[in-house]
C-alpha positions in Angstrom: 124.2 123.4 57.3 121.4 122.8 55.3 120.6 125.0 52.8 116.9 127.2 52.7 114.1 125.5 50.3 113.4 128.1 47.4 110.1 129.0 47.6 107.9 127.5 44.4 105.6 130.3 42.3 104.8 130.5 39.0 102.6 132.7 36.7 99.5 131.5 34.7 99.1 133.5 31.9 95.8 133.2 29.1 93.4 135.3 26.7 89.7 135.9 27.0 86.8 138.2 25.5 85.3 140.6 27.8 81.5 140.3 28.4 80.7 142.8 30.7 82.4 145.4 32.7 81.0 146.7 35.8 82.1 150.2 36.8 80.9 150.3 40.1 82.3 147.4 41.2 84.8 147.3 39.3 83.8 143.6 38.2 85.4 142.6 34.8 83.5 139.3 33.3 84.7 137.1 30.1 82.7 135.0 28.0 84.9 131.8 29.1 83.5 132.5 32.5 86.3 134.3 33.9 85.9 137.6 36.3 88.1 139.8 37.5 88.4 142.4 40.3 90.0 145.8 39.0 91.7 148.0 41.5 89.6 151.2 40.3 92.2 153.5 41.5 94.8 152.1 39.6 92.7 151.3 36.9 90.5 154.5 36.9 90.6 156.7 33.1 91.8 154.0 31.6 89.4 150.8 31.8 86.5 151.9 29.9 88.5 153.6 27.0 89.5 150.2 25.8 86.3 148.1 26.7 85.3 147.9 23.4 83.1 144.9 23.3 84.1 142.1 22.9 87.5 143.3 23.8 90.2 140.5 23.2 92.1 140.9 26.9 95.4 139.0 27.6 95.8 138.3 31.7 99.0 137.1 33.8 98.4 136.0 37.2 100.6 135.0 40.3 99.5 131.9 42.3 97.5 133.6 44.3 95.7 135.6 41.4 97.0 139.1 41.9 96.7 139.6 37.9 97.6 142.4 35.4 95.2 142.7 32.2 96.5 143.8 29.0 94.8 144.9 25.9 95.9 147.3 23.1 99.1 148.2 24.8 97.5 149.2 27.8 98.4 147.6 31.2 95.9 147.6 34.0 97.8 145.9 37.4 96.5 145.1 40.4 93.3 143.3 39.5 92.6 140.2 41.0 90.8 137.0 39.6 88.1 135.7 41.2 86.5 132.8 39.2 
C-alpha cells in the first residue's frame, strides 16, 4: 500500500517599515511596497497604539499569505498580504 504524499507548506517570514495605515480599511502599507490586510476585529485597540511611524514591523506568512505582524511584543494575527 502506498503510503499518502505529505502535503508541502512553508512560512516566509521578513521585516519592513510601515508607511501608512488605513483605519477604515484596515489597509497596512510598507515602504518596500508591501500591504497588508488587517482583520480589524482581531486587530481592533491595538493597531494604532504601536503605529508609530515608521514602525519597524516583522511579518510571518503561510503560502497562501494568511500572515501575523509583530512589532514591540505585540502580535496582530489574521492579516493577510496582498502585494
Amino acid at each position: 500500500m502506498a503510503e499518502a504524499p505529505i502535503p508541502f507548506s512553508f512560512m516566509i517570514e521578513g521585516s519592513v517599515s510601515v508607511a501608512n495605515y488605513d483605519s477604515v480599511t484596515g489597509t497596512l502599507d510598507t515602504y518596500e511596497g508591501e500591504t497588508f490586510t488587517l482583520d480589524q476585529r482581531a486587530s481592533e485597540g491595538k493597531t494604532i497604539a504601536w503605529l508609530d511611524y515608521p514602525a519597524q514591523l516583522h511579518y510571518r506568512c503561510d503560502q497562501l499569505w494568511n500572515c501575523t505582524l509583530f512589532h514591540d511584543g505585540i502580535a496582530v494575527p489574521n492579516a493577510k498580504r496582498i502585494k
